[in-house]
Backbone bond lengths (Angstrom), bond angles and torsions (degrees), N, CA, C in turn:
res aa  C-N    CA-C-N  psi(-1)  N-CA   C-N-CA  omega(-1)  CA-C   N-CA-C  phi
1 X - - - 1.442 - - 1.516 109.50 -
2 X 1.141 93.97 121.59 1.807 100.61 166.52 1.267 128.72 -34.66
3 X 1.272 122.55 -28.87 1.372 120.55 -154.86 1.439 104.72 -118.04
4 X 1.677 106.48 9.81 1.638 99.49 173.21 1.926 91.35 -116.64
5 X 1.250 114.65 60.67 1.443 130.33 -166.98 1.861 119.46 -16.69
6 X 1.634 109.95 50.74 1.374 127.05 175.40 1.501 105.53 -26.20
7 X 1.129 116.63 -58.36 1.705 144.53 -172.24 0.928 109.33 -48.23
8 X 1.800 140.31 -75.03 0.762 138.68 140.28 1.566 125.51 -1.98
9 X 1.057 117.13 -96.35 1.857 123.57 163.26 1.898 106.06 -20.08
10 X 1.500 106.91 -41.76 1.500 94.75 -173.91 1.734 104.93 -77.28
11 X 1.627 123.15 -31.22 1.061 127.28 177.49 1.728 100.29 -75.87
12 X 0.815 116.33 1.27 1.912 107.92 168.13 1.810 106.92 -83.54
13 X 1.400 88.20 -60.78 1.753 91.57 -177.34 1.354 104.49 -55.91
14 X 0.801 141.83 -3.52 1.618 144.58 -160.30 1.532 87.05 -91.39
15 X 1.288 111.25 -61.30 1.760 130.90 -144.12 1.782 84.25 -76.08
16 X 1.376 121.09 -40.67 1.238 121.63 -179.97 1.462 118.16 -84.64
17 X 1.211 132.23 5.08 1.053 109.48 173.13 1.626 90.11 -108.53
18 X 1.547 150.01 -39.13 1.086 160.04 160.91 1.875 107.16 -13.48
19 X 1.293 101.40 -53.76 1.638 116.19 170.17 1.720 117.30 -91.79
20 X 1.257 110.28 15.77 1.326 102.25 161.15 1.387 122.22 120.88
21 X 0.957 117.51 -32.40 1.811 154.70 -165.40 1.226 109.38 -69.82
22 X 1.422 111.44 112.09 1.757 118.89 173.58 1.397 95.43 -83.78
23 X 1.480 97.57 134.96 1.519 106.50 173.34 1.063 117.08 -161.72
24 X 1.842 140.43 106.67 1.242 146.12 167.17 1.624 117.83 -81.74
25 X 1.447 100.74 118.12 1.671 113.16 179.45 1.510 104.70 -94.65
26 X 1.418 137.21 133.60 0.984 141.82 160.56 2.076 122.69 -107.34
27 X 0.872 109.55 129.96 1.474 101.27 -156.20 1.742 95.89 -136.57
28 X 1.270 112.91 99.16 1.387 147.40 -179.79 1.629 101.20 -87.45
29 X 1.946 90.15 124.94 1.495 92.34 -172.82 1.712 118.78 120.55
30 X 1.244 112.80 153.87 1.677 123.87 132.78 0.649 157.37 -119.69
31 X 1.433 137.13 179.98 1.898 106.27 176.21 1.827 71.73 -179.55
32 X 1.938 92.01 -171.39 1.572 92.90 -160.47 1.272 105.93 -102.61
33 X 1.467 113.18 4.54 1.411 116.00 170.97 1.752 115.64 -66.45
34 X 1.267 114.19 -37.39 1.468 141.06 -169.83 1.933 84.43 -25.38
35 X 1.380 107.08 -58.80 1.984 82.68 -166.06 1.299 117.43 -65.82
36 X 1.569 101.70 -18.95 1.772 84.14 -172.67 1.271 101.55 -78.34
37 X 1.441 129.45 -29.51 1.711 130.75 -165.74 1.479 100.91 -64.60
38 X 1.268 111.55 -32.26 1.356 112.93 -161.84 2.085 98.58 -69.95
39 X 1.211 93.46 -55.70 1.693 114.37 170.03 1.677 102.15 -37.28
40 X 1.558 119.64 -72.24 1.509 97.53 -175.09 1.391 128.49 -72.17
41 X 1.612 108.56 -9.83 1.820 95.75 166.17 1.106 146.07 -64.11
42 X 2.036 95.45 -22.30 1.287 129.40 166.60 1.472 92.81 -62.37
43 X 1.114 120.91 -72.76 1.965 118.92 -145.56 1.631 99.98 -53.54
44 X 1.504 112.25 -26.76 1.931 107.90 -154.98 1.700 92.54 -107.07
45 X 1.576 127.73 -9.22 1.190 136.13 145.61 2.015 104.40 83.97
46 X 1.857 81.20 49.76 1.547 86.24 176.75 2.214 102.07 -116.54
47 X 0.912 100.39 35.32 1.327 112.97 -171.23 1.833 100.04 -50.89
48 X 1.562 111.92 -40.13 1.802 101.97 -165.88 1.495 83.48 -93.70
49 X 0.673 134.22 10.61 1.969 124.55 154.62 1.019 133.68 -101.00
50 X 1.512 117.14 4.30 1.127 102.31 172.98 2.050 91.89 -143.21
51 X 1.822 106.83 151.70 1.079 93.84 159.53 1.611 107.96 -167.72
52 X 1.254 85.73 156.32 2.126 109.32 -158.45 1.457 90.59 -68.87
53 X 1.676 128.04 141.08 0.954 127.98 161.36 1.590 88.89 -127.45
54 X 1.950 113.81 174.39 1.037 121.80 176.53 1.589 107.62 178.48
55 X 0.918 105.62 175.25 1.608 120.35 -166.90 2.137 100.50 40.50
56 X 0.573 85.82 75.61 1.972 91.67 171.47 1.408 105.67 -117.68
57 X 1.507 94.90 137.33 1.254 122.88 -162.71 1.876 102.59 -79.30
58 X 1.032 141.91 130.06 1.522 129.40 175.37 1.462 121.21 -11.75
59 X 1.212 110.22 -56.49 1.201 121.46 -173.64 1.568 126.38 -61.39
60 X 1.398 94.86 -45.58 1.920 123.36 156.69 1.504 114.42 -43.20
61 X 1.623 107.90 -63.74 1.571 105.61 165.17 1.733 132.87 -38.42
62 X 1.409 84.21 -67.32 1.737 99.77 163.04 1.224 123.32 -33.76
63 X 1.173 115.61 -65.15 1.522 128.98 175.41 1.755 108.27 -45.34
64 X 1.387 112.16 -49.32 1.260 121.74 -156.77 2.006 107.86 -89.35
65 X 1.203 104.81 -26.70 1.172 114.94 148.85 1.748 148.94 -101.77
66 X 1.530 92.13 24.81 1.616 114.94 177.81 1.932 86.14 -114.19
67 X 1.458 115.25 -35.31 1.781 104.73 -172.16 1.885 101.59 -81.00
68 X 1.390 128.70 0.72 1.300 121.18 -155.33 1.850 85.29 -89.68
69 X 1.322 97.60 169.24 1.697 110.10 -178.39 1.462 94.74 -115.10
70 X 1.748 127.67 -29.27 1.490 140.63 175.22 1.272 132.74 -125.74
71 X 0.857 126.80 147.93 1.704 109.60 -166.59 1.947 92.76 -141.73
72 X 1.258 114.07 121.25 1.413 111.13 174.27 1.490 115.15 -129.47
73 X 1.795 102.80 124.28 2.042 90.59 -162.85 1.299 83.14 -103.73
């Protein structure tokens, strides 16, 4: 969804890895944006930083949001 500005966040890691900055994005979920997001990580060439998870089981979530250092809804 547009209005929880995914895009943005992918154009951050972009700007941060450009200046130096290790940074893994994890992005829980789908929605119908998913091809184009997928499309600009390719073009700005942050593909091993970032990656789509989905269908997680409760427990999977938990886990995956007890290891995060940030969490952005």
């Amino acid at each position: 969804m547009s209005y929880k500005k995914v895009e943005d966040l992918i154009w951050a890691i972009g700007l941060l890895k450009k200046n130096g900055i290790k940074v893994k994005l994890v992005l829980i979920g789908r929605g119908p944006e998913e091809k184009k997001l997928k499309e600009i990580i390719s073009m700005i060439g942050i593909s091993n930083q970032i990656k789509f998870l989905s269908n997680l089981s409760r427990k999977e979530l938990v886990n995956q949001l007890k290891s995060s250092h940030l969490l952005c809804l």
